[in-house]
C-alpha positions as CSV (number, residue, x, y, z in Angstrom):
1,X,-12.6,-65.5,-116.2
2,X,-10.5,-66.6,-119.1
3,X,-12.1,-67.3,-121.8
4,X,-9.8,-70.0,-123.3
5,X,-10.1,-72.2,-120.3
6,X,-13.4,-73.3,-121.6
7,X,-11.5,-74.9,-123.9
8,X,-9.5,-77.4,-122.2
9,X,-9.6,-80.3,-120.0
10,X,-8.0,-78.3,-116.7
11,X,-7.2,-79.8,-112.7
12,X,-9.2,-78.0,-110.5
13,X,-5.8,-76.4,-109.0
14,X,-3.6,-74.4,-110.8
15,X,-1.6,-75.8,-113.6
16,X,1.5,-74.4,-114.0
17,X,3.5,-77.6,-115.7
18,X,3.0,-77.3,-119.6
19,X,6.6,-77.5,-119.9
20,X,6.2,-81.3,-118.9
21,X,2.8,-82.0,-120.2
22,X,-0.2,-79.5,-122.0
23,X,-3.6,-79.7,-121.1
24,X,-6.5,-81.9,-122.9
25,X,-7.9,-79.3,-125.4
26,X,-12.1,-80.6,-125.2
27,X,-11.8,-80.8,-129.3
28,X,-8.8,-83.6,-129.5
29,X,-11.1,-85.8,-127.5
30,X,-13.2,-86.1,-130.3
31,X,-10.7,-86.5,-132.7
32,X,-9.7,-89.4,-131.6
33,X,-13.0,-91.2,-131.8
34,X,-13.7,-89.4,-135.2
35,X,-10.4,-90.2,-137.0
36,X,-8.7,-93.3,-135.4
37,X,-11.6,-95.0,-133.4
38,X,-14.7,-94.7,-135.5
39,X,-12.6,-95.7,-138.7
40,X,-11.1,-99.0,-136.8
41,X,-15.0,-99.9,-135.7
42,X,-16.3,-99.4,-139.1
43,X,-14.1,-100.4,-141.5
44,X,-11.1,-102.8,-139.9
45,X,-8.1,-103.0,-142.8
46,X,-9.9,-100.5,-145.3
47,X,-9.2,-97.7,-142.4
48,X,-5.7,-97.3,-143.5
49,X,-6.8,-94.6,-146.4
50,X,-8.5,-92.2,-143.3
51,X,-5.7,-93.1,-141.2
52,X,-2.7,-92.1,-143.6
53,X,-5.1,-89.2,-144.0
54,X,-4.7,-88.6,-140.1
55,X,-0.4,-88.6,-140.8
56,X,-1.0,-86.6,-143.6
57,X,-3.2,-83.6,-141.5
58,X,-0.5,-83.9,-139.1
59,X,2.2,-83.1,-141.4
60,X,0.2,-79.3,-143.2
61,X,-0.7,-78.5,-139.9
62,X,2.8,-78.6,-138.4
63,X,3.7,-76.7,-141.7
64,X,1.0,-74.0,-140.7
65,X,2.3,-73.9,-137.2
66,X,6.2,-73.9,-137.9
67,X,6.0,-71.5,-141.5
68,X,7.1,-74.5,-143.7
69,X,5.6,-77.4,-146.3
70,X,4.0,-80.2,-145.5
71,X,6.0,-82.7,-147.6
72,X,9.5,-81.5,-145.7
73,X,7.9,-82.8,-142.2
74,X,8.0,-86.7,-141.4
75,X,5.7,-87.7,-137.5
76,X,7.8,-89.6,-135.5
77,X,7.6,-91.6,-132.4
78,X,10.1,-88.7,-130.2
79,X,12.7,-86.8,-130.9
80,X,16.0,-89.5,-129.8
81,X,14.6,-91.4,-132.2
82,X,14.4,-88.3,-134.9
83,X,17.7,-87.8,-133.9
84,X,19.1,-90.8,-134.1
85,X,17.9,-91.2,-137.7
86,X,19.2,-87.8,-138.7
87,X,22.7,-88.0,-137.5
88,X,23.1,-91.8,-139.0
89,X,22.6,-90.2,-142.2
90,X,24.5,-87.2,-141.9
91,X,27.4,-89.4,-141.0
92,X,27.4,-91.5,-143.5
93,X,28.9,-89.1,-146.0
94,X,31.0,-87.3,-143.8
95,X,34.4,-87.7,-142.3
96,X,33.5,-85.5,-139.6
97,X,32.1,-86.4,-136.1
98,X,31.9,-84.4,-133.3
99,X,28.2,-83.7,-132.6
100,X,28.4,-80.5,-130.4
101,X,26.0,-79.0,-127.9
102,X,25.3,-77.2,-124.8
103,X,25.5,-79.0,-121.6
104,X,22.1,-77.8,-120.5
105,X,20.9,-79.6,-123.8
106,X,17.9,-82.0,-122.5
107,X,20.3,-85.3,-121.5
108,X,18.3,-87.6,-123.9
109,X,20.0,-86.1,-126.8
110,X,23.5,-86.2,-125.6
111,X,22.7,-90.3,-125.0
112,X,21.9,-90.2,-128.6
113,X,24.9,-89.4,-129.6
114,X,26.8,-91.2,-126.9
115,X,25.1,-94.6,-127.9
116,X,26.1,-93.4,-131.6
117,X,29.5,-93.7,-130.4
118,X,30.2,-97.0,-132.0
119,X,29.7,-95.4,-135.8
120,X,32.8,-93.1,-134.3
121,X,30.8,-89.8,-133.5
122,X,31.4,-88.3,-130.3
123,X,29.9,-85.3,-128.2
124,X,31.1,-82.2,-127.5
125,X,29.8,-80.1,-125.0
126,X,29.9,-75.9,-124.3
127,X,29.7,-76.1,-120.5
128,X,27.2,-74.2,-118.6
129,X,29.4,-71.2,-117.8
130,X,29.1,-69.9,-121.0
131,X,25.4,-69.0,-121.9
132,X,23.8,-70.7,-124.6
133,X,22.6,-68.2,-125.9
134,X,26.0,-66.4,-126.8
135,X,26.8,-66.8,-130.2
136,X,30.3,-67.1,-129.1
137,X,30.2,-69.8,-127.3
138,X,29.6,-71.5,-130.4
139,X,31.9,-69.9,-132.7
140,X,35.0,-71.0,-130.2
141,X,34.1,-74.3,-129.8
142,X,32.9,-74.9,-133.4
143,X,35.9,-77.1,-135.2
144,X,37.3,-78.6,-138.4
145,X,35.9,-82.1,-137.3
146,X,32.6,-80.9,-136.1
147,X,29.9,-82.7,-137.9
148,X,26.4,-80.8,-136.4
149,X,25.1,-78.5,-133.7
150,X,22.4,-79.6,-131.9
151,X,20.6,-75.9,-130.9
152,X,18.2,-76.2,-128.4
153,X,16.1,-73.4,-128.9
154,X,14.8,-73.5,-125.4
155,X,16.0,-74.8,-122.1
156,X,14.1,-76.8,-119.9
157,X,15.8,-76.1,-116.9
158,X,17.1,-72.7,-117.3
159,X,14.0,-71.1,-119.6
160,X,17.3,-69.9,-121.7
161,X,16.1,-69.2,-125.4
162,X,18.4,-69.9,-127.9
163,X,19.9,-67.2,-130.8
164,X,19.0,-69.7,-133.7
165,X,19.3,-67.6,-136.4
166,X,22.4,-66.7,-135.8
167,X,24.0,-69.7,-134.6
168,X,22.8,-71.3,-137.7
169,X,24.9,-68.8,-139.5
170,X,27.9,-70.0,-137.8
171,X,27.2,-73.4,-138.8
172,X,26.8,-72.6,-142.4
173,X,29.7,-70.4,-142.3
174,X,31.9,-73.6,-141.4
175,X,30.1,-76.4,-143.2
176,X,28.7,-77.9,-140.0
177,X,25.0,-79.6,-140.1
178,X,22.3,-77.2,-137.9
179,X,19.7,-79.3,-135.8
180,X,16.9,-77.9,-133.8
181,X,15.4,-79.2,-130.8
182,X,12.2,-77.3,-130.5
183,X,10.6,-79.4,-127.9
184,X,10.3,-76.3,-125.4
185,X,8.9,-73.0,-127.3
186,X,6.8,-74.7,-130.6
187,X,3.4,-73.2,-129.6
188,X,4.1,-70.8,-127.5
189,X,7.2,-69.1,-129.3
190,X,6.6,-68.0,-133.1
191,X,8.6,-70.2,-134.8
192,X,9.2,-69.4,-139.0
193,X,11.8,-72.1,-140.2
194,X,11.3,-70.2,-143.8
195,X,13.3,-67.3,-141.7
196,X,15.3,-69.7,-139.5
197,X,17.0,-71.4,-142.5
198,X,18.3,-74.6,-140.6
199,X,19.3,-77.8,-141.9
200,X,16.7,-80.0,-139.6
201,X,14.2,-79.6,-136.6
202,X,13.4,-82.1,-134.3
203,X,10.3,-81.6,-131.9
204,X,6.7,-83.4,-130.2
205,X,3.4,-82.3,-129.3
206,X,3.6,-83.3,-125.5
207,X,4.5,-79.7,-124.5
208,X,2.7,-76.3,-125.2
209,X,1.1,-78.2,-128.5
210,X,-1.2,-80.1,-125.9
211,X,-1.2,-83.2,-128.2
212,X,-0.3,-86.2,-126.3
213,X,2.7,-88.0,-125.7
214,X,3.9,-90.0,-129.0
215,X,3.4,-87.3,-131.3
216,X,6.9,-86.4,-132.3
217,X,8.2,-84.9,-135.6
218,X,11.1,-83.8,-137.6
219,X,11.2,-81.5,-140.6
220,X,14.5,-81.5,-143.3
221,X,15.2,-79.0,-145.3
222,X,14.5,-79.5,-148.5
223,X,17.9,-78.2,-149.9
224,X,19.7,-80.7,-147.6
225,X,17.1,-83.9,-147.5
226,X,18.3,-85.2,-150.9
227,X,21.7,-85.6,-149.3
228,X,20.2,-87.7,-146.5
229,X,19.6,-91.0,-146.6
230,X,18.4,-93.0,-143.6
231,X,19.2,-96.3,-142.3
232,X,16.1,-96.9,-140.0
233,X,13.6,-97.3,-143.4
234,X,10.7,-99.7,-143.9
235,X,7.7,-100.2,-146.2
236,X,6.2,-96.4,-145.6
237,X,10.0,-94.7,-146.2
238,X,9.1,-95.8,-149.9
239,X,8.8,-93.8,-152.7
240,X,5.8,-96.2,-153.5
241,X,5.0,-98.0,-150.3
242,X,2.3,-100.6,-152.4
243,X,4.7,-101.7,-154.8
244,X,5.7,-104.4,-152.3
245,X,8.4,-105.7,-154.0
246,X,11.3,-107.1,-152.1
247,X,13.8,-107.0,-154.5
248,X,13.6,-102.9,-155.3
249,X,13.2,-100.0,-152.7
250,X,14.0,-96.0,-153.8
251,X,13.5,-93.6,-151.3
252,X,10.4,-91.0,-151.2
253,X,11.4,-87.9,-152.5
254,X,9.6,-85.9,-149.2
255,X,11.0,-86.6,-145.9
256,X,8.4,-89.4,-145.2
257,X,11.7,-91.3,-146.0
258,X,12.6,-91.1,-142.6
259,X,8.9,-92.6,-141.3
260,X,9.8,-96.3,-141.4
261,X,7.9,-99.1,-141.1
262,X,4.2,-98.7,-140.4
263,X,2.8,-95.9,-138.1
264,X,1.1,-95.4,-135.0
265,X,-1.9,-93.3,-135.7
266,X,-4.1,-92.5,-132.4
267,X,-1.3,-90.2,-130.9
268,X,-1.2,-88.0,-134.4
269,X,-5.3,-87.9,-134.3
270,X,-4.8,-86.1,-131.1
271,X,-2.1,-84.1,-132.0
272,X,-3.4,-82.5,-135.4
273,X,-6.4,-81.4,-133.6
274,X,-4.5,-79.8,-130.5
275,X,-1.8,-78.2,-133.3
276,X,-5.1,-76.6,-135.1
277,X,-6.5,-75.5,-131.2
278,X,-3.4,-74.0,-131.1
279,X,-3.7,-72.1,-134.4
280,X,-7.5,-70.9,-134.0
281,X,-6.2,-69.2,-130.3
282,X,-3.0,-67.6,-132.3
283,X,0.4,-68.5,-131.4
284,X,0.9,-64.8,-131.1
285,X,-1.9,-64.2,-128.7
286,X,-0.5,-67.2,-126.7
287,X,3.2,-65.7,-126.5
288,X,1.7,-62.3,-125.5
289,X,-0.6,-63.7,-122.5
290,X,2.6,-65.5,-121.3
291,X,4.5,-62.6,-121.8
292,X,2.0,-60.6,-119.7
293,X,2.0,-63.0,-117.2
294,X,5.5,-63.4,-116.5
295,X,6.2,-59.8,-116.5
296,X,3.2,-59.5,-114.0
297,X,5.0,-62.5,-112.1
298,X,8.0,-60.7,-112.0
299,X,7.4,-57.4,-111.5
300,X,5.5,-58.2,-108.0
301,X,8.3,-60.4,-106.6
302,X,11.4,-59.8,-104.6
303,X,13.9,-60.3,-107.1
304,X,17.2,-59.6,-104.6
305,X,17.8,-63.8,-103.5
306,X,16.5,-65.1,-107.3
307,X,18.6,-65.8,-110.2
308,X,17.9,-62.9,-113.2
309,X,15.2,-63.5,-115.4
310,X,15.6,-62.0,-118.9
311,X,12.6,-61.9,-120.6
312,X,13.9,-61.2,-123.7
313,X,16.1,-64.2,-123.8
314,X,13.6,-66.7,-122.1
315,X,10.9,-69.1,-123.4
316,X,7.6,-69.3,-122.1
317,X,8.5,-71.4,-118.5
318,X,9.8,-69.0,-115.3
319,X,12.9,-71.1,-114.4
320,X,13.3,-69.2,-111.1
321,X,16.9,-70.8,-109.2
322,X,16.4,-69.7,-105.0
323,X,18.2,-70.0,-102.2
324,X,18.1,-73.8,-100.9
325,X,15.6,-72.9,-97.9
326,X,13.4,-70.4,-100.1
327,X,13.2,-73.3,-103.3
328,X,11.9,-75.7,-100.1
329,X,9.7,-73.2,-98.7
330,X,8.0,-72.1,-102.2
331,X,7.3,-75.3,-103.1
332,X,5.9,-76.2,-99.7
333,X,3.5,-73.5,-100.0
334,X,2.8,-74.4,-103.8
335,X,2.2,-78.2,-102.8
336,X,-0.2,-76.9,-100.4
337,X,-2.8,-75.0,-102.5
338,X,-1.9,-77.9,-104.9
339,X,-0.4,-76.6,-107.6
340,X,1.0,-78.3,-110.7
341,X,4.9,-77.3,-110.6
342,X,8.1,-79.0,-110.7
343,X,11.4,-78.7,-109.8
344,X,15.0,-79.2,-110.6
345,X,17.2,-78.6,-107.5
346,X,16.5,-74.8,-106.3
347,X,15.1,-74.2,-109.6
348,X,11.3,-74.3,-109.8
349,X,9.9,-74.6,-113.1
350,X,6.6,-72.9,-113.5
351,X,4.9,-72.2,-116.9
352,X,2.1,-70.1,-117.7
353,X,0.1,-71.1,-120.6
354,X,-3.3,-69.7,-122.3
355,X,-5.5,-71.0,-119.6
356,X,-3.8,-69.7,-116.6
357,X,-5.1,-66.3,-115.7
358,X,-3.8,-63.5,-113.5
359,X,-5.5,-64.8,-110.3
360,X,-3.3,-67.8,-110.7
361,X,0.1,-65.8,-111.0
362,X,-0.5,-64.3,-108.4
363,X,-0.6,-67.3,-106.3
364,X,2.9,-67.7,-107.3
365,X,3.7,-64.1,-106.5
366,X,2.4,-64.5,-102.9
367,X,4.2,-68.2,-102.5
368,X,7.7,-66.6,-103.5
369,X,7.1,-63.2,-101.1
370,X,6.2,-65.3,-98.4
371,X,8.9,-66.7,-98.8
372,X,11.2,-63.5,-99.0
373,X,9.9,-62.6,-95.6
């Protein structure tokens, strides 16, 4: 039995699709009620204190989580919209405008900067024959006019992890912005950003955090946020968001200059409490169970009709690419001892997470050898 599952609101099948969506943890439940609910009931309008409170939690323990400060984080509704906001003020100082990225980037941020087109940036892509993870691949196709590199630091479709270190050394090299989409690894790949040494990370919560939809966040760093001056602002992007006076606005000095107007708060109830879940289980211990898993996973399978696997350069989801007929017949069998999987063409996305155990890898062992029959 694992012990961890105890901990979580879990189907009654295997549950293999954290890459989409994380499981309930029991505690966030609660959280809700206790810091957005009970607060409304009780005290209406004079909630706002506790609520800010809940935005506030959010922020130190996404600083815990990610090896930064609080005060360089800002919630936000997803990360186009934290991306959105970020590249507007880049541009706005800059004669540059490519926005560059690899092709097997998650689509939504390449319509970000497509729809960005009319303030004259455009996006660049490194095609999917070169690996995203090759260093090179950036260096060549870095440029004079390139304004940022999106990095994703882990591929949804491919499992492919990223080399950000590194390609943010490339970017500082040339004077080019570095943003991180860490949607796919935060909280189940350590993460330091103290280490990293990027210019901005985008993320959410929905994922391996466990916290929700609606929980999204960016952090700046603080060498570069001064420079950085969003358009999208309202009341709480105020130095002092109770001075309420029309006629005078400076921007807060912490990257709560890119909040905006006024916040949701439920979503961020839920998601503090799943980020500190996370951090009582270890991040560490959640990245070694995985790590176990998938090398149990593939070291029982016939490898000889599936893509490679390299473990070393993979996040936490087995993005397994078959053979048309075996992808149909894998996820026939998977469908029928319902699992929770997806799939994108002959890929089959299948993540393994805290609360899946060894009994339920080897359910997918046996549905891909069946298969290899």
């Amino acid at each position: 039995m694992n012990p961890y599952q105890k901990q979580f609101n879990l189907p009654k099948s295997p549950y293999f699709l954290s890459h989409s969506v994380g499981c309930l943890p029991k505690v966030s439940e609660q959280a809700l009620h206790d810091n957005y609910l009970k607060p409304w009931k009780q005290q209406g309008g004079d909630a706002w204190p506790t609520w800010m409170g809940v935005i506030d939690h959010f922020h130190h323990q996404l600083a815990t989580l990610l090896d930064g400060k609080a005060d360089d984080f800002c919630a936000q509704v997803n990360l186009s919209s934290a991306l959105t906001k970020i590249l507007v003020a880049m541009s706005q100082n800059s004669d540059k405008k490519i926005v560059l990225m690899h092709a097997d980037a998650f689509p939504s941020m390449g319509f970000v900067v497509d729809a960005l087109s009319s303030a004259g940036l455009q996006l660049q892509l490194i095609e999917s024959q070169r690996s995203a993870s090759d260093p090179e691949a950036w260096r060549e196709a870095i440029c004079n006019n390139t304004l940022a590199c999106l990095i994703t630091h882990v591929h949804s479709n491919t499992g492919v992890l990223s080399p950000v270190q590194e390609i943010a050394e490339l970017c500082k090299e040339r004077g080019v912005f570095s943003i991180v989409d860490i949607a796919q690894s935060a909280g189940i790949i350590p993460i330091s950003l103290r280490q990293w040494q990027v210019d901005c990370v985008i993320g959410s919560c929905v994922k391996w955090l466990c916290g929700g939809p609606g929980a999204g966040y960016l952090w700046i760093n603080a060498d570069v946020l001064p420079s950085l001056k969003p358009s999208d602002v309202g009341w709480f992007s105020h130095q002092d968001p109770f001075e309420f006076d029309i006629r005078h606005f400076d921007y807060a000095e912490s990257a709560m200059r890119f909040m905006g107007g006024t916040p949701s708060i439920a979503p961020f109830a839920v998601a503090a409490t799943s980020i500190g879940c996370m951090l009582e289980i270890g991040i560490d211990t959640i990245f070694q169970h995985n790590r176990k898993l998938l090398s149990y996973v593939l070291n029982s399978i016939d490898t000889a009709n599936i893509k490679p696997v390299n473990l070393d350069a993979n996040g936490g989801t087995l993005c397994l690419t078959l053979e048309k007929y075996n992808a149909i017949k894998t996820a026939k069998l998977l469908t029928e001892q319902h699992c929770f999987f997806d799939q994108r063409a002959n890929t089959l996305r299948l993540s393994l997470h805290i609360y899946n155990d060894v009994q339920e890898a080897a359910q997918i062992i046996d549905a891909l050898n069946a298969t290899s029959l």
